[in-house]
Backbone as CSV, one residue per row, in Angstrom:
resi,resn,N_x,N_y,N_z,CA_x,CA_y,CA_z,C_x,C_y,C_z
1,UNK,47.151,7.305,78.696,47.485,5.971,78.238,47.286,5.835,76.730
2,UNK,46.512,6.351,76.189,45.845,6.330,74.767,46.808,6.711,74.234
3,UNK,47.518,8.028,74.685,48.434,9.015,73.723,49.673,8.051,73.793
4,UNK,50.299,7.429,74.656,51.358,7.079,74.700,51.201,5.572,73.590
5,UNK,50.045,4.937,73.294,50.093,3.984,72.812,49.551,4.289,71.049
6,UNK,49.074,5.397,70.916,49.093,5.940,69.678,50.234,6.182,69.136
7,UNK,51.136,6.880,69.525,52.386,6.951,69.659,53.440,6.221,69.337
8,UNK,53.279,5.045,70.037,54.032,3.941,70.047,53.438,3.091,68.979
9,UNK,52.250,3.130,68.505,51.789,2.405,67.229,51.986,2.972,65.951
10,UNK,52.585,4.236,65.707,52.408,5.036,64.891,54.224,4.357,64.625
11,UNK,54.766,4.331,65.585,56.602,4.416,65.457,56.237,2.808,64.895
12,UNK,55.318,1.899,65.777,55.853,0.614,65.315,55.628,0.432,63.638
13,UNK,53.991,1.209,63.446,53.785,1.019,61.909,55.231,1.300,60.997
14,UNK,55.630,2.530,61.229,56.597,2.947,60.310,57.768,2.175,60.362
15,UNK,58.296,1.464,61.413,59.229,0.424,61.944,58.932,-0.949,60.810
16,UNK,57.907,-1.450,61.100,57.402,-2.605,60.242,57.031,-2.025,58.609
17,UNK,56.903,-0.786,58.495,57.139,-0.121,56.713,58.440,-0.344,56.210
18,UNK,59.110,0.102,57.333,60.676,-0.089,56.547,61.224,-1.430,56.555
19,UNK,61.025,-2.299,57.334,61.496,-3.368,57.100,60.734,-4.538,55.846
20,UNK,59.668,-3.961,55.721,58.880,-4.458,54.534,59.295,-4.104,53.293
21,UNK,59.966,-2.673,53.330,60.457,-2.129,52.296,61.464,-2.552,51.344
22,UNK,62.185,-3.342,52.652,63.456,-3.522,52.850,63.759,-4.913,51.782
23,UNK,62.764,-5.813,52.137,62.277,-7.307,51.585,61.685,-6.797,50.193
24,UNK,61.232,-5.587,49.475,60.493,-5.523,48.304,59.277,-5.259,48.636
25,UNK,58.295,-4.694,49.554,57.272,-4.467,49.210,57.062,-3.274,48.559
26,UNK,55.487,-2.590,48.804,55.520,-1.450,48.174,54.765,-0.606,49.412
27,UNK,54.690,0.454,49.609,53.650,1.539,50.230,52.704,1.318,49.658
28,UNK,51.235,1.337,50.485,49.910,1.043,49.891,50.025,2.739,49.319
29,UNK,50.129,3.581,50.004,49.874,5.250,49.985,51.201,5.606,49.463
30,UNK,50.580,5.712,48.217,51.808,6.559,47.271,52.098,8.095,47.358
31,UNK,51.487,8.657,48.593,51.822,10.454,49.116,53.355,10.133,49.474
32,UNK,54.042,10.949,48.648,55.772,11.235,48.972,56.043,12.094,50.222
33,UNK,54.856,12.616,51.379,55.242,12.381,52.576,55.190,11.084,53.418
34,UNK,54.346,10.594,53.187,54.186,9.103,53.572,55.681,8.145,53.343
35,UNK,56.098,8.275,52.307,57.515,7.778,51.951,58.940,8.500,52.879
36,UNK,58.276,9.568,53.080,59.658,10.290,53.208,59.563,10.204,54.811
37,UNK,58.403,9.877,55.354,58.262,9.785,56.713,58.830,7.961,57.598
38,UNK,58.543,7.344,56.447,59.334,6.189,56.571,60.462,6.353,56.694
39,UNK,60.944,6.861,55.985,62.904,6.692,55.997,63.090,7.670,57.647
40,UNK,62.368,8.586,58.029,62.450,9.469,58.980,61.362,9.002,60.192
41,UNK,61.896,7.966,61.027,60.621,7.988,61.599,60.384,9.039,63.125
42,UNK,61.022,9.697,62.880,61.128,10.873,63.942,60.461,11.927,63.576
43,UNK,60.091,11.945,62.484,58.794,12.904,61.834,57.846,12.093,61.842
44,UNK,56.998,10.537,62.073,56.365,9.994,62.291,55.482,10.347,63.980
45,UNK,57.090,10.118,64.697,56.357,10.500,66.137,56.076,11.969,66.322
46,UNK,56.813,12.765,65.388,56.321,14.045,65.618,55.172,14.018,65.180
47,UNK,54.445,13.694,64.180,53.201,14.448,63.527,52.228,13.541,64.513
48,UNK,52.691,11.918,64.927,51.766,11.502,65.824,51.119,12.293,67.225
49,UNK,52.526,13.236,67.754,52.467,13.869,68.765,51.953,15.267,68.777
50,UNK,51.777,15.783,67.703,51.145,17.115,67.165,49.784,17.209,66.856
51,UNK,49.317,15.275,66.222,48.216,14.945,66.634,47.084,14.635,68.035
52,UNK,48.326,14.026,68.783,47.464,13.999,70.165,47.308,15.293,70.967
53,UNK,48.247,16.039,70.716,47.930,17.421,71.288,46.831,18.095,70.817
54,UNK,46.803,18.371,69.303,45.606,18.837,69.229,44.176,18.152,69.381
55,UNK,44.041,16.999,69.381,43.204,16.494,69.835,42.729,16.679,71.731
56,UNK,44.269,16.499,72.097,43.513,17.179,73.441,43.540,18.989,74.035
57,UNK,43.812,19.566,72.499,43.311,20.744,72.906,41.785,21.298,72.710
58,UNK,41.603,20.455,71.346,40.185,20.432,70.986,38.991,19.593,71.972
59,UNK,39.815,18.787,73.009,38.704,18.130,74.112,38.099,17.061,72.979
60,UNK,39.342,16.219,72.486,38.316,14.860,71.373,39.219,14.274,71.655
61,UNK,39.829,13.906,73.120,40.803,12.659,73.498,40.081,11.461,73.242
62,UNK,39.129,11.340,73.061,37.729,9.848,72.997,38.656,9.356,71.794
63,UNK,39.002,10.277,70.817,39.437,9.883,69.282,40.177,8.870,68.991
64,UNK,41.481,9.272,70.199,42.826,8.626,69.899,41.912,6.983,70.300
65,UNK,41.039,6.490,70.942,40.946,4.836,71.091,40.872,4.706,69.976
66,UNK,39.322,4.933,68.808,39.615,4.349,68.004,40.369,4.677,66.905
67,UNK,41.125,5.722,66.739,42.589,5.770,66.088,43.491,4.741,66.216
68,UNK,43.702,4.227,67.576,44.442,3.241,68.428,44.287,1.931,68.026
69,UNK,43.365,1.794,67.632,42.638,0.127,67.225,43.135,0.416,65.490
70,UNK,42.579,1.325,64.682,42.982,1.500,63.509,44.593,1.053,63.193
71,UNK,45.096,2.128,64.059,46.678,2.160,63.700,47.002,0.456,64.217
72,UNK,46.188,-0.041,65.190,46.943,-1.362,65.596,46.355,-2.395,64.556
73,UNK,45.464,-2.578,63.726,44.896,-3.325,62.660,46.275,-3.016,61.639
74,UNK,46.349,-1.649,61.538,47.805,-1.369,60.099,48.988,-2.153,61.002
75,UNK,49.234,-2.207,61.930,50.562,-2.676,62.565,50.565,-4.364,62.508
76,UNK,49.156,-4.970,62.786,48.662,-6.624,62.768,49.298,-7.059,61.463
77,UNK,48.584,-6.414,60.360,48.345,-6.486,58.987,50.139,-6.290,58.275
78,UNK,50.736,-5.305,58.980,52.360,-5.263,58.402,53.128,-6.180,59.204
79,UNK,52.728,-6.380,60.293,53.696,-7.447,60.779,52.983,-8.916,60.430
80,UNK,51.939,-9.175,60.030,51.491,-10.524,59.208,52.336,-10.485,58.153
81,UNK,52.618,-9.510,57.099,52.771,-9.006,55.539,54.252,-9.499,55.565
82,UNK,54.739,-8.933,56.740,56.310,-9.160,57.057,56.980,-10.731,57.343
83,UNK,55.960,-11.737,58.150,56.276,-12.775,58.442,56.166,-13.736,57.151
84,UNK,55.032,-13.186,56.459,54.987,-13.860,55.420,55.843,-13.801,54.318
85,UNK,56.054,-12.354,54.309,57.367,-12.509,53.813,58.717,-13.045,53.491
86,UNK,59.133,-12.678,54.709,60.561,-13.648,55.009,60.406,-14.698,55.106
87,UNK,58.992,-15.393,55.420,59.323,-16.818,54.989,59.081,-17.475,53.713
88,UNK,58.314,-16.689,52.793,58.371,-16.935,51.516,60.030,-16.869,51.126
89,UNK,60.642,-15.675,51.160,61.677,-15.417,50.926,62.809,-16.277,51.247
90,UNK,62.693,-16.821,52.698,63.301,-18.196,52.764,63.382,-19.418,52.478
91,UNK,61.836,-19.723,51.981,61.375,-20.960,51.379,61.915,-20.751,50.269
92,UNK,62.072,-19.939,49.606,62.411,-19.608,48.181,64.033,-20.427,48.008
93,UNK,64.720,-19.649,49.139,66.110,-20.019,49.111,66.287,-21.056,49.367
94,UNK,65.511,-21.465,50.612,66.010,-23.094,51.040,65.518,-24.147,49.653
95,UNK,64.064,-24.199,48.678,63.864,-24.898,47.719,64.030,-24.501,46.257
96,UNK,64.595,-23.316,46.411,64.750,-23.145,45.085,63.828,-22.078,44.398
């Protein structure tokens, strides 16, 4: 259950990167894999999934929870970043 929702938090982060991107923000993490993994988020779920494996080859599946909570605080925090966004961005338009 852990792996599948690490997983799925890892795709949503990068999901909610690009659409932030999209509006003008910036990447907190200026590593040009970090960037390049945005535009690609299929190298996102890969490295997520290369992560849970080795974690459960090494027997430290315990990890992925609080990985899980981490990655879901970055996902809270970009989809707050995002709402606030577009509605700044709309307030903007609708008043000027």
């Amino acid at each position: 259950m852990w792996d599948l929702l690490f997983i799925g938090l890892v795709f949503l982060d990068g999901y909610l990167t690009q659409r932030l991107l999209e509006i003008g923000a910036t990447e907190a993490n200026p590593n040009p894999f970090v960037l390049w993994s945005v535009e690609h988020l299929w190298a996102r779920i890969l490295v997520a999934i290369v992560i849970v494996f080795l974690l459960r080859y090494f027997d430290k599946r315990k990890l992925l929870e609080p990985l899980s909570f981490v990655c879901l605080g970055i996902c809270i925090y970009n989809g707050v970043m995002l709402t606030c966004g577009k509605t700044a961005i709309w307030a903007m338009s609708l008043f000027g």
